[in-house]
N, C-alpha and C positions, 0 to 999 in steps of 0.2 A: 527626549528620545523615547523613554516611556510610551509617552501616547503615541507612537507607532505600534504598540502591541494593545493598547486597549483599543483599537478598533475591532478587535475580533476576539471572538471568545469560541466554544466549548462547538459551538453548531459549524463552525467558519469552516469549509472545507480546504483540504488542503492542496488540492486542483485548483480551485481561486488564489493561488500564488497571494497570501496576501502581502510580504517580502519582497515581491520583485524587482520595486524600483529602490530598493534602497541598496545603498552603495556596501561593496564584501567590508571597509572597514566599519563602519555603521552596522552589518550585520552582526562582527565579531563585537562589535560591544554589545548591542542588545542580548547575545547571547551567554556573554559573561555576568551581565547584569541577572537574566535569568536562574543562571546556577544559582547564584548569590539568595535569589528569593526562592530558589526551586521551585520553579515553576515549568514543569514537564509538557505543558501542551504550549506556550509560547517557545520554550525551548525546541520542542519538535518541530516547531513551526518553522523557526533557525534554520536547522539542520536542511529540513525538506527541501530548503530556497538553496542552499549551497547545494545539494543532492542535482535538483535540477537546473541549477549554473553546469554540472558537471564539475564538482571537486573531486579531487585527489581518493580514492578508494578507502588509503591510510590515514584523511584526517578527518571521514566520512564515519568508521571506525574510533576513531578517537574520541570524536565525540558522543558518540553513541555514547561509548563507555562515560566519558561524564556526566554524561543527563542521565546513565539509568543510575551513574553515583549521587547523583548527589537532588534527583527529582522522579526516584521511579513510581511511587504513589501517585503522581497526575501525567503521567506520557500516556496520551491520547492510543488505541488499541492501532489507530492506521499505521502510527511510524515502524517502515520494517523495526524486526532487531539485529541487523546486518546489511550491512552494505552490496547491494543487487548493482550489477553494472548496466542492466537496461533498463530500471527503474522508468528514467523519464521516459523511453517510449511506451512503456504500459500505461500510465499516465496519460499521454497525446493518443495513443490509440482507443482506451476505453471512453476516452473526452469525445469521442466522433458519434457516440451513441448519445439519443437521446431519452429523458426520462418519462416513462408512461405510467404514471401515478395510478392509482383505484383496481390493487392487484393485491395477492399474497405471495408474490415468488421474487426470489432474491439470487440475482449475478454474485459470484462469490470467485477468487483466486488465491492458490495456493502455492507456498515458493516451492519446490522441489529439488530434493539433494541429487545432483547428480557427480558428485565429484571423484566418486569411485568411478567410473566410464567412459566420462565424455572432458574434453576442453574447456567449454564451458562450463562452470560446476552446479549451475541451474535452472530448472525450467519452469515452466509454469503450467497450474492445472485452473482449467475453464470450467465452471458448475451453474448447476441454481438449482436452487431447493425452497421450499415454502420456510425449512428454518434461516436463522442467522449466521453467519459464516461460522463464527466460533463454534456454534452448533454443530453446525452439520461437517466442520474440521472433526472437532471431538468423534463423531459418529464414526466418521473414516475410519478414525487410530482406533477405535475399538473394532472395527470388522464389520458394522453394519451399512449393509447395501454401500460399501467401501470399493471405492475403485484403489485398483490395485498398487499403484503408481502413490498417490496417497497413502495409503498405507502403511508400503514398503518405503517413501521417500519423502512423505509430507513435512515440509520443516513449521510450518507457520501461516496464516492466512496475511495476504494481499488485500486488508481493507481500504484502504485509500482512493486506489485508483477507479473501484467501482462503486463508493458511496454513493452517489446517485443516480443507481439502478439495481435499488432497493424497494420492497413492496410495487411490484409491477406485474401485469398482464402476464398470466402464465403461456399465452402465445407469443407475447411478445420478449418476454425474458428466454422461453426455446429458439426462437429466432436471434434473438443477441446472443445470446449463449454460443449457436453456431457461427453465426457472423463474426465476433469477438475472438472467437480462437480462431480462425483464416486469417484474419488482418492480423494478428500477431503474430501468425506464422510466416503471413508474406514480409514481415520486419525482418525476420530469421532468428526469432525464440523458439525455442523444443517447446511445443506445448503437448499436450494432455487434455482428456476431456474433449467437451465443446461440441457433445454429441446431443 
């Protein structure tokens, strides 16, 4: 059962579902096995396949809290750290763009607290910047050239769903950037950004 997680290591994205075909009891062991080894980036991997089955919010949750007990030293930066209820469609929507390699600018998403305001408790903010998402998160929460929504609501970046459209065409990252927050807003996520 093993060598279903040694096919993929550190580079394997996690929009390549590599999980998919394997059965939720089959999941729940590999993933017990992982705590056992601590091993935070097959365990994320875990999690992510059940996230986009659509499991339960509460055992989505749950395990979060196991893997960051007992493997937070390798969980890969993409796996939220809380459980998003439209997860897999950011996922399927940012998967519609394609990657323009030989650039320096980088598509970036940010979750956003909305829970003081609205029904839903979050949104999402569309960017790119020639930094790294972390980066240019960090820049927000200090104030610089920070959008405000950030700022005031920025919980964490959305690395996963736009790993590969990274270092790209700064025309064509201004064009995904726009394009990527319309199609998520025609899903019906509160976006931000994507100006």
């Amino acid at each position: 059962m093993t060598s279903l997680l040694d096919n993929f290591d550190a580079a394997t994205s996690p929009a390549s579902r590599p999980l998919r075909f394997v059965t939720n009891a089959m999941l729940e062991k590999l993933f017990n096995d992982v705590l056992k080894n601590h091993d935070g980036l097959r365990g994320a991997h875990c999690i992510h396949e059940w996230w986009m089955r659509g499991e339960m919010a509460a055992n989505i949750e749950a395990m979060l809290a196991k893997l960051w007990q007992h493997a937070s030293a390798s969980i890969p930066e993409w796996l939220p750290m809380q459980h998003i209820n439209w997860l897999s469609t950011v996922y399927e929507v940012a998967g519609r763009f394609k990657d323009i390699k030989n650039g320096r600018s980088n598509i970036y998403l940010v979750l956003l607290d909305y829970s003081d305001s609205r029904a839903e408790p979050h949104g999402i903010y569309v960017g790119m910047s020639k930094y790294s998402a972390a980066v240019r998160f960090d820049q927000h929460k200090a104030g610089v050239r920070a959008a405000g929504s950030v700022l005031k609501r920025g919980l964490e970046v959305l690395t996963g769903p736009v790993l590969h459209l990274q270092y790209i065409k700064r025309s064509e990252a201004e064009r995904i950037e726009e394009q990527l927050a319309e199609a998520l807003r025609a899903e019906g996520l509160f976006v931000q950004g994507g100006h």
